[in-house]
Structure formats: C-alpha cells, structure tokens
VOGU-3710 file (C-alpha; in Angstrom, 3 decimals, decimal comma):
1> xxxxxxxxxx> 206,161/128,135/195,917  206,683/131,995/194,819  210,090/130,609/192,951  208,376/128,217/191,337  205,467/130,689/189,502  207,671/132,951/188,346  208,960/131,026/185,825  205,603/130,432/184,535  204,946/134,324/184,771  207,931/135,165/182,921
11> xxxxxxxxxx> 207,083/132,560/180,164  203,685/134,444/180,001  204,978/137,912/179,923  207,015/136,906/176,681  204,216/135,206/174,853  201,872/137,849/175,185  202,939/140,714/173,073  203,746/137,524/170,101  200,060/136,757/170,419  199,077/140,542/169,901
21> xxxxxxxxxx> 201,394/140,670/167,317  199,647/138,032/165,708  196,332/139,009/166,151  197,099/142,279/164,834  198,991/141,047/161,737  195,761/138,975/160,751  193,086/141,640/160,966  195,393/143,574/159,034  195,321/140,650/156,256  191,520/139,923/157,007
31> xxxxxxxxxx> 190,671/143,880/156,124  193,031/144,107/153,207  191,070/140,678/151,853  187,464/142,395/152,790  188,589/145,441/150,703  189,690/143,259/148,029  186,407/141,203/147,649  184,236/144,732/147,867  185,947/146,108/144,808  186,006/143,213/142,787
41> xxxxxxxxxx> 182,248/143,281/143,967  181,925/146,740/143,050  183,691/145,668/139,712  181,374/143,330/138,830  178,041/145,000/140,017  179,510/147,951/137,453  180,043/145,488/134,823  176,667/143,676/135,684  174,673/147,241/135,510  176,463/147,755/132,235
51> xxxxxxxxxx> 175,739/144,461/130,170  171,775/145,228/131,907  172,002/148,315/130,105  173,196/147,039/126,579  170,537/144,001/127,073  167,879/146,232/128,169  169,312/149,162/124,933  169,417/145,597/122,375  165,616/145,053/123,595  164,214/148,534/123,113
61> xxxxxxxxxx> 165,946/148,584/119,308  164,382/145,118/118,536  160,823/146,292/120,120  161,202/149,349/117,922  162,281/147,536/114,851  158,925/145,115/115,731  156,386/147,570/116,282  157,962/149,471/113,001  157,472/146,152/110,828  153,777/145,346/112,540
71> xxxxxxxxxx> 152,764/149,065/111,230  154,629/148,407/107,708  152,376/145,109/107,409  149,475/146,201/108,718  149,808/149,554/106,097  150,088/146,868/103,189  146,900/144,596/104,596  145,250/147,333/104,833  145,957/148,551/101,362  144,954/144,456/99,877
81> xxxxxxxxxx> 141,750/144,963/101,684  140,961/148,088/99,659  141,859/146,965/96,512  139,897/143,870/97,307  136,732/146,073/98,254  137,368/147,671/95,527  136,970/144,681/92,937  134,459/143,508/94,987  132,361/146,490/94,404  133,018/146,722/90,619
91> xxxxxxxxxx> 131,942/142,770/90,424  129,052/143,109/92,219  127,819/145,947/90,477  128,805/143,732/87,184  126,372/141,019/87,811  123,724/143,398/89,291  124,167/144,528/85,105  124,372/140,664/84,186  120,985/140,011/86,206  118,849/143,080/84,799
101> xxxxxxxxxx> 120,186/141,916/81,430  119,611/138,104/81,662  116,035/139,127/83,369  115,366/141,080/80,512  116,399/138,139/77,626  114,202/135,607/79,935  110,843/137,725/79,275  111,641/137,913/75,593  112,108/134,552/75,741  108,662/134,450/77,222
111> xxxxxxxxxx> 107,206/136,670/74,643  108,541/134,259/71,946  107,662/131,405/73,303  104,108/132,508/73,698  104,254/133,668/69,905  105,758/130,153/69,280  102,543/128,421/70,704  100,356/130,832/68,596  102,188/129,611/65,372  101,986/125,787/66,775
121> xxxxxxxxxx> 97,992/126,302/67,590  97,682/128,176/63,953  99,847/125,746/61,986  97,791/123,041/63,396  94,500/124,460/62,496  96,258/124,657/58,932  97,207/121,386/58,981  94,142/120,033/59,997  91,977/122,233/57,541  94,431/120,354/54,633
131> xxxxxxxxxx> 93,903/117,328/55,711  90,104/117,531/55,824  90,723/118,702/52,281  92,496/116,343/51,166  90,392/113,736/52,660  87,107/115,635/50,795  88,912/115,373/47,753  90,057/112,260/47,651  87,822/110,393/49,211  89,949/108,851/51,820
141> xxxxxxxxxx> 90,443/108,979/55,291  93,756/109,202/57,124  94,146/105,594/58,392  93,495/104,323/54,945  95,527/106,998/52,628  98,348/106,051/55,211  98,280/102,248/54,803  98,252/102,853/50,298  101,422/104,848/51,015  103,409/102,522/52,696
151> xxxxxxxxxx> 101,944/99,156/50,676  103,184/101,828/47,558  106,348/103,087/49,237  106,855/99,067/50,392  106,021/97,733/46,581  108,511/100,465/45,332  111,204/100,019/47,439  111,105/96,054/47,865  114,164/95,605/45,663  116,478/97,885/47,829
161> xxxxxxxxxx> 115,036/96,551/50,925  115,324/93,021/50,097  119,114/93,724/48,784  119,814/95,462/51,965  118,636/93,077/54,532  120,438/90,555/52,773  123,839/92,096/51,994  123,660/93,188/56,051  122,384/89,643/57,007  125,525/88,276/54,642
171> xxxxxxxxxx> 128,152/90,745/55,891  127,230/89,680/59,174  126,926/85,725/58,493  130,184/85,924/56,868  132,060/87,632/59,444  130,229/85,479/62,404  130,900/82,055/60,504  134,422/83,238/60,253  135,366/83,823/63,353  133,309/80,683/64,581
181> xxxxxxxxxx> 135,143/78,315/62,062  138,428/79,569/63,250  137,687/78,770/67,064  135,735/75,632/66,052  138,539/74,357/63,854  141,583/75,345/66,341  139,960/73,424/68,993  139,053/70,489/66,947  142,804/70,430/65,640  144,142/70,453/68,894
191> xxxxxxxxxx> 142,083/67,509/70,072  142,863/64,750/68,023  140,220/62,049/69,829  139,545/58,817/67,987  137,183/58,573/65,360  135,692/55,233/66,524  133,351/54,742/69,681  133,928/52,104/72,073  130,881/50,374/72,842  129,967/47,990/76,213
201> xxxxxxxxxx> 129,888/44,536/74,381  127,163/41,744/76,209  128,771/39,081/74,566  130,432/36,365/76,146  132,909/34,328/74,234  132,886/30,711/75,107  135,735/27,908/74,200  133,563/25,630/72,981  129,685/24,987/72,839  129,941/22,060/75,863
211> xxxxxxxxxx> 130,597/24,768/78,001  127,001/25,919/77,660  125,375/22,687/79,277  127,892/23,700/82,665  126,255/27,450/82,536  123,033/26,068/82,568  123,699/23,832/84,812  121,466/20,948/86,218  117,681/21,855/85,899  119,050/25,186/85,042
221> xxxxxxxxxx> 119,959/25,707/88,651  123,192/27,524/87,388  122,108/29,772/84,927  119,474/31,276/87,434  121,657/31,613/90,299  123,523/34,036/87,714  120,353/36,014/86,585  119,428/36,097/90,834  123,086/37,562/91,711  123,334/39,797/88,435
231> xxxxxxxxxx> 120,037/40,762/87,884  120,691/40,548/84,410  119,071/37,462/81,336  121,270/35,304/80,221  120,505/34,003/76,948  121,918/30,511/75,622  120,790/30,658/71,618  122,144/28,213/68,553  125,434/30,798/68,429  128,235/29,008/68,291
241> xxxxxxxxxx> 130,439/29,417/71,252  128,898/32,620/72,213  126,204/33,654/75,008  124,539/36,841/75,349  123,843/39,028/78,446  120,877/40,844/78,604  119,592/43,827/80,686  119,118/47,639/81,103  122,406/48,180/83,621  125,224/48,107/81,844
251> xxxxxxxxxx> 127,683/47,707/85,330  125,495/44,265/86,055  126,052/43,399/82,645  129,795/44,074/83,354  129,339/42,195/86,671  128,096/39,059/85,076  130,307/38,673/82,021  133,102/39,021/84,355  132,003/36,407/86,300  130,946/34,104/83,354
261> xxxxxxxxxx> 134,710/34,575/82,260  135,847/33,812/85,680  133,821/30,722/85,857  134,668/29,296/82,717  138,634/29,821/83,300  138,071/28,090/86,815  135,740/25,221/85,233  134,149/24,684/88,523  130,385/25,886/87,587  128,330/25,742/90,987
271> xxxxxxxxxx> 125,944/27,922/92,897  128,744/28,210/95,669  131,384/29,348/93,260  128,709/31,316/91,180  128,195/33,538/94,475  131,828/33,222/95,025  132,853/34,678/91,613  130,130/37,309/90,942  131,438/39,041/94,450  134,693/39,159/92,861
281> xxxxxxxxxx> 133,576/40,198/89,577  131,482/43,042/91,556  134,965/44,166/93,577  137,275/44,223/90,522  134,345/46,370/88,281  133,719/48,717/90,778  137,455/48,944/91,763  137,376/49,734/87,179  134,847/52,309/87,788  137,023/54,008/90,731
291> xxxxxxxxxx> 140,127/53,918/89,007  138,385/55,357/85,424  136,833/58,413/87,172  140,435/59,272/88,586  141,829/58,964/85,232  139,415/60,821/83,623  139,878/63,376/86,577  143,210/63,128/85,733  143,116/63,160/81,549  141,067/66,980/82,062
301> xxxxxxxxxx> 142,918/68,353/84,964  140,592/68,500/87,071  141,576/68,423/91,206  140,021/65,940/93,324  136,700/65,986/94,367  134,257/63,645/96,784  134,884/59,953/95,776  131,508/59,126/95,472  130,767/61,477/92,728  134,042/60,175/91,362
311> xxxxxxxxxx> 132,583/57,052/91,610  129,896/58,307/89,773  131,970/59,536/86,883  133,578/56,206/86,341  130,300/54,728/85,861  129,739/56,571/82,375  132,384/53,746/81,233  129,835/51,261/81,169  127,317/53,426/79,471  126,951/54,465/75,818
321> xxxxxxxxxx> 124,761/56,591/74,700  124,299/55,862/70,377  127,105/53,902/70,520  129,630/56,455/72,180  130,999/55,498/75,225  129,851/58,445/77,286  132,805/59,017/79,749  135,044/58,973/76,780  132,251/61,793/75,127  132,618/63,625/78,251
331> xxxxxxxxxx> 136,067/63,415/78,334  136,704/64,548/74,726  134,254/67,258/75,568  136,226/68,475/78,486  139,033/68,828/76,218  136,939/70,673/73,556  135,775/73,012/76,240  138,411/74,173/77,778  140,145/75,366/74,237  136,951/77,036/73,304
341> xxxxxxxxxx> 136,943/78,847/76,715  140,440/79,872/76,414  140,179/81,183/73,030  136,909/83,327/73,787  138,617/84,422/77,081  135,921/82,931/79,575  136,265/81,130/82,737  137,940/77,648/81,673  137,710/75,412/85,014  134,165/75,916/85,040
351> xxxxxxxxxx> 133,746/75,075/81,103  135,245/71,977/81,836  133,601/70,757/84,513  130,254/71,766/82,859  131,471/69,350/80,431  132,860/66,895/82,335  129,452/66,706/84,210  126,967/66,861/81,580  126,253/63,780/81,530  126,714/62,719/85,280
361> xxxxxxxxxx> 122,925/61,390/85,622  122,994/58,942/83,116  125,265/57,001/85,667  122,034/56,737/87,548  118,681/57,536/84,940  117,552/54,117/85,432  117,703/53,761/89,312  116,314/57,833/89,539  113,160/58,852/87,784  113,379/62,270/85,548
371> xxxxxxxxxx> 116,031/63,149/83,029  119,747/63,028/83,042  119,964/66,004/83,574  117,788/66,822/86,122  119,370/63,763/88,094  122,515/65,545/87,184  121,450/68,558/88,655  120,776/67,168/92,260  124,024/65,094/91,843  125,946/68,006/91,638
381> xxxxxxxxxx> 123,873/69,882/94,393  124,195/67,217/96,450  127,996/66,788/96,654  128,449/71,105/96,833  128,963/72,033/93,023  129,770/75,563/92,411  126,434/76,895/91,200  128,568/78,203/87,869  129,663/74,680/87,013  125,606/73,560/87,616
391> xxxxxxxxxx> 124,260/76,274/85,544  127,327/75,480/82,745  126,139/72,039/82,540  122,404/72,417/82,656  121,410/73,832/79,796  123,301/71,255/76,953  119,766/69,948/75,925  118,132/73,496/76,430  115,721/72,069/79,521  117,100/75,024/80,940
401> xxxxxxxxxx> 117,651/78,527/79,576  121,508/79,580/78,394  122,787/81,727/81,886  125,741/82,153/80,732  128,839/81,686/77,647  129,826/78,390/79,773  126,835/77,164/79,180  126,755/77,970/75,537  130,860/76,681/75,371  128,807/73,266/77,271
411> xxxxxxxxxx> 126,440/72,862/74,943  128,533/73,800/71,895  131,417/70,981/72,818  128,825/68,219/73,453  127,375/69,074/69,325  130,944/69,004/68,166  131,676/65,515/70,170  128,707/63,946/68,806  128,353/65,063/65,942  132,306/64,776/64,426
421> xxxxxxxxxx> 132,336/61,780/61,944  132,632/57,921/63,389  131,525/59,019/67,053  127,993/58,078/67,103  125,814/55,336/65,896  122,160/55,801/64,723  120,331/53,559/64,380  117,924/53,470/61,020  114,684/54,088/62,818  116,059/57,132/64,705
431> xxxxxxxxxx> 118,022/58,369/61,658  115,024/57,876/59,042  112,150/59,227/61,700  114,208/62,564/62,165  114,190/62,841/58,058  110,423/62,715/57,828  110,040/65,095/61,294  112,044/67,646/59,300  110,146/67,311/55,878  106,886/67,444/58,094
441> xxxxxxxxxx> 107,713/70,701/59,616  108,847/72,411/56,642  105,547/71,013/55,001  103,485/72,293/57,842  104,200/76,166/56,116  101,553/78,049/53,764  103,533/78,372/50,058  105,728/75,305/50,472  105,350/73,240/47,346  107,920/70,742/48,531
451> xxxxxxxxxx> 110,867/69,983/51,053  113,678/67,522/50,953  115,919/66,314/53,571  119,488/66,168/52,382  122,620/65,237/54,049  122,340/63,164/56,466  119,750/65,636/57,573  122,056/68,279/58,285  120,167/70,407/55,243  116,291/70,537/54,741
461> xxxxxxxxxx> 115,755/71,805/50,848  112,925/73,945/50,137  111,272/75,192/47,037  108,089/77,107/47,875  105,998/78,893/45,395  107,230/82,173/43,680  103,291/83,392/43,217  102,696/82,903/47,165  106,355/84,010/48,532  108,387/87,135/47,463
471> xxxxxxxxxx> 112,207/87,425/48,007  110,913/89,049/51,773  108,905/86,429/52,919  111,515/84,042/51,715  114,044/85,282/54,052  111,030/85,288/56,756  109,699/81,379/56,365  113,523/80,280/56,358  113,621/81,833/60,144  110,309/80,422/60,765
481> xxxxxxxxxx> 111,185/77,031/59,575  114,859/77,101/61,418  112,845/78,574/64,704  109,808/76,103/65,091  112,971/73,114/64,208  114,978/74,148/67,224  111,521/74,316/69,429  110,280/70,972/68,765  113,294/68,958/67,541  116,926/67,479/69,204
491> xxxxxxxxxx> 119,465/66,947/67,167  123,440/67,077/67,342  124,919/70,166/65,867  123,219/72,308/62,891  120,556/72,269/60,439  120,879/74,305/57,465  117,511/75,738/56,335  117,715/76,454/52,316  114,443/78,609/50,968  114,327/78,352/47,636
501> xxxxxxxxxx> 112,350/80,487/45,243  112,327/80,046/41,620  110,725/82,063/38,747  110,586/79,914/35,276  108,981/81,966/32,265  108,081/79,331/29,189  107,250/80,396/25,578  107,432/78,598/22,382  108,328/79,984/19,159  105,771/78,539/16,332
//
C-alpha cells in the first residue's frame, strides 16, 4: 500500500512549486494591470480637473462680459429716460403756456360776444325805430309795403322769370325727350310685331243654307241642346251660309264653333252626337289654351311655372280686348319690356313677367267680380308670385301707386303696345266720347275761350284769353289741364296739352 502512494506523493511534490510559480507570475501581472488602470485614472482625473477649469475660466469671462453689457444697457436706458423726462417737462410746461393763453382768448371772446349782443339789441332798436318811420311816413304797414314790393318786383321781373322757367323747363324737356325717344325707338325697332290684331271671330261658316234646318233641328231640339252644353246663343238670321255665336266667354264661344264645325263635317246633327262633339270640342280648346301659354312661356323666355296659371295664360288667346288679341298684347309687351329694362339697367325677368302678367285676370273678369287687375293680383298671390313681379304688374292702370321702375317699364310697354298704329280697334262711341271728355275738361278752366281736340286725341288745342292769362299762368293752366286729364281720364299713351295765348292789336288807317 506504502509503494503504491508514493507515486502519487512524488507526482504532488513536482506540481506544487509549478502552481506557486503560477500563482506568483499572475499577481505579478494582476498588480502591474492595477498600476496601469490607476495612472491612466490619475491621467484622466488630471485631464478632467483641467477641462473643469477652462469650462469653469470660459464661464466666469462670459458672466463678466454679461454683467459688463447689462450695466452698458442699463447706462443708455437710463440716459433715454432722462432725455425723455426731459421733453416731457419742456411739453408740459408748453401747454401749461398754451392753456393760460387759450383761457385768456376764450374770455375775450366772451367780452366780444357780449359787445356783439349789445350791437344786435341796439341795431334792432334802430331798425325798428326806421321802420316805425317809415311806416309814419308812408302810411303803410309792414305786411302791406311787403306784398307792393314783390307784386312790383314780380310785375318787373315777369319777362326774365317767364324766359327762365321756360328755357330751364325746355333744356330739360329736350334732353328728357331725347333720351326717352332713343330707348323708346331702340326697343320698338327691335320688336318688329305685326301691325294687325287678331280678333276671336263668332262666326260660323256654313256650306250651304240647308244646313241651318239640321242645326236647328226638329222643334229646335238641336239648336238648344247646343246653347245648354255651350252656354252660349246661337243665332240663325237671313245670312247666307253663315250663323253667329253669341255670348260673353269667348272659350265657350270657341267651344261651340268648334263643335258646330265638327258637326257639320260629320253631318250627323243629334242631341247624342251634339254632347258627343262639344266634349271633344272642349278637350281639343283647352288642350289650344295649354299648348298657347307654353308657347308664349316659351316666345318671352320665361321658365316654367304652375300649369294652372299657365293654363291661365293661354286663355288670353280667346280674349281681345279693342280688338287686340290680349295674349299676343302681352306677349309683344314682354318683348318691349325686357329691352326697355335692359337699356335702363333694371331688373329684366321681373319686367317681363310684370308684363307678361298684366293682364292675367281678364282670363277670369267675368267668372270673378272686381277688376282685372285686382283678380290678377290674387292670381298671382295665389300661385306664389315674387312680390316684385306683383307690384311690376299692378300699377299699369295706376289702381295702384308706381313702387318701383318695373312698374313704370310695365306700364310704359302696355302704352307703346296699344297704342302703336293697327293694334287696337275703337270703336266710334269710345273714340268720339273721349274727344268731348277732353274738350270738357279743358273747358272746365277760368280764361279758356276755346279747346279743340286734335289728332286722334293725342293733342287738346287751347287758346285762352290774353286779358285773363299772362305768359305765367299759361305755363300753370297747361299743368293743370295735363294733371286733372291724367286724374280722371284712361287713355293709351300721351296727351299733348298746347296753351295757347295770343295778343292781336287792330288799327285802321283812314
């Protein structure tokens, strides 16, 4: 057992001193490394303490530099404030000089003004003294001496006055007339309507007289189922192959010479065929009316609006008012309207449909009671009108007062559409009546010694009576005459009002 350990021992023995060896061989490394790291420590605390010091050197300089800069600025604020003070001072002791001064000009003012109301108080006292005086001496008083110095100064001066007034009133006419005959004319020019009216004809033409006998029928059982269904006469005279339809609506009167002509091209004359053919005749003229609103909707440009009331519109075909058909008038006013609008720079969509609806209640005045255009009114209302367009088309028989230039454009189209050569037709009664109405008026006027009416009545003529009217009160019964005319008469487009005052002086030489 002992030979076997000491080979273990001797393996021992020689590793022992190797390990010290080693161990001593790496604390000598592990110092030398220590030493190392401490001086490259110390190195870089030294470097560290160094860079502090330049950092800490760099900060003091800038603080310096700072503080010296705060002290320079403050030394120049402080300077600005004196000089400020300074002005301050010499301003304020400037207007405290200003104040005394102005204080001193405000109680001479004072002192003058009182003066002033001791001249005013004296000079009125003088004035009143003279006037007494003169009144003494002349034996008038103030009132009176005042009214003989302007009836002297107004005798005096009547010449100039009258030649003033009327070169001012002609300058003015002349320039006014100008411009208005330019617009009136370019508008006219550009609407080239026809000169002759379409009227609704109640005649019905017949091929023969025999035809008559089937219209009348047995007993006359035809002929009154017509009037029944129509609502319209039907007169049956000794003209030849002709028959007349009477009554106040001129769509029934439509209605039943429609039929009539339907009848007679169908020869079968009948109460059953009568009813049959009068509710055709009905569809096909109110499928007419329809399709003239649109077209008249369409002719002026206007958009769409509610059928009805374009159903209303179409209706003015069958109507004429002196002879003029009046959708056609409308129409040609819409056109009229519009140019005038455009030229005078106003709003042109509602000057036409101010136009376009003038005349919208006559498609109704005999089924409504009051006048066209109060129907016309409530037809527009009704259906949502803009309130422009209403007020545009109210006032084109002056019921209502002019609101605004589309009214006057209204009013001023509907004169130029019936008034324009071949568009209307008056009858003799109407025509000769407003003749005497216009004589009567100008009659009706202290110094008139006679009046005519010229020119179709589109000039009254007056001579009055140079003792009783001077050159003034010429000028004044012309407006008088022309005012109480537009008051109580209607009439398309203008009257011309002529004054005329004539002097004669008659000697003979014996």
């Amino acid at each position: 057992m002992l030979s076997g350990l000491n080979p273990l021992i001797a393996a021992i023995s020689a590793l022992l001193p190797g390990m010290v060896i080693g161990y001593l061989i790496r604390q000598v490394i592990v110092s030398r490394r220590t030493s190392l790291a401490e001086s490259k420590a110390q190195q870089l605390l030294a470097d560290s303490k160094s860079k502090a010091q330049d950092i800490v050197l760099d900060a003091k300089n800038q603080a310096i530099k700072l503080l010296e800069d705060a002290k320079k600025e403050e030394k120049e604020r402080h300077q600005q404030t004196a000089k400020i003070e300074n002005l301050l001072t010499r301003k304020e002791a400037e207007l405290d000089h200003k104040s005394k001064e102005i204080e001193k000009e405000r109680e001479n003012l004072k002192l003058k003004l009182a003066e002033l109301q001791n001249i005013k108080l004296e000079l009125e006292k003088s004035k009143e003294i003279q006037i007494q005086e003169l009144e003494r001496i002349s034996q008038l008083n103030r009132e009176t001496a005042k009214v003989e110095l302007i009836s002297t100064l107004e005798k005096e001066y009547q010449n100039d006055l009258y030649e003033k007034i009327k070169k001012l009133e002609q300058e003015n006419k002349e320039e006014l007339e100008k411009k208005a005959r330019e617009i009136l004319t370019l508008a006219i020019q550009r609407y080239s309507g026809s000169h002759i009216a379409d009227a609704t004809t109640t005649v019905v033409s017949l091929p023969s007289d025999e035809v008559k006998g089937k219209i009348i029928g047995k007993e006359g059982r035809n002929i009154k189922t017509i009037e029944r269904l129509t609502g319209v006469d039907v007169i049956i005279d000794d003209t030849p192959e002709a028959l007349v339809v009477s009554g106040f609506d001129p769509v029934r009167r439509q209605v039943a010479k429609l039929a009539i002509d339907k009848l007679i091209a169908d020869g079968r004359i009948h109460p059953a065929k009568i009813e049959e053919m009068v509710e055709k005749a009905k569809e096909e003229i109110n499928a007419r009316i329809k399709e003239a609103g649109e077209a008249a909707l369409f002719e002026t440009g206007i958009g769409p609006i509610d059928p009805k009331l374009t159903y209303l519109l179409g209706r003015l075909a069958f109507r004429t008012s002196f002879g003029q058909n009046v959708l056609l008038h409308s129409i040609e006013m819409t056109h009229i309207a519009g140019m005038l609008a455009a030229e005078l720079g106003i709003d042109v969509a509602t000057a036409k449909k101010g136009a376009l609806f003038h005349d919208i209640g006559k498609a109704v005045d005999h089924e409504v009671q009051g006048t066209h255009v109060e129907i016309g009114r409530k037809i527009l209302q009704k259906f949502g009108m803009d309130q422009k367009v209403i007020m545009a088309m109210e006032a084109h028989h002056e019921e209502y007062p002019y609101v605004s230039l589309e009214s006057r454009i209204v009013q001023a189209a509907d004169a130029i559409s019936g008034a324009r050569p071949g568009a209307r037709k008056d009858t003799v009664e109407i025509y000769l009546k407003r003749l005497e109405e216009l004589e009567r008026i100008a009659a009706s006027f202290d110094g008139v010694e006679k009046s005519y009416a010229i020119q179709a009545g589109r000039e009254l003529r007056i001579f009055v009576t140079p003792m009783a009217i001077d050159d003034l009160g010429a000028i004044k019964l012309a407006k008088d005459i022309a005012k109480k005319i537009e008051d109580e008469m209607k009439y398309p487009g203008e009257i011309k009002v002529n004054v005329i005052r004539e002097t004669r002086a008659i000697e003979y030489a014996r």
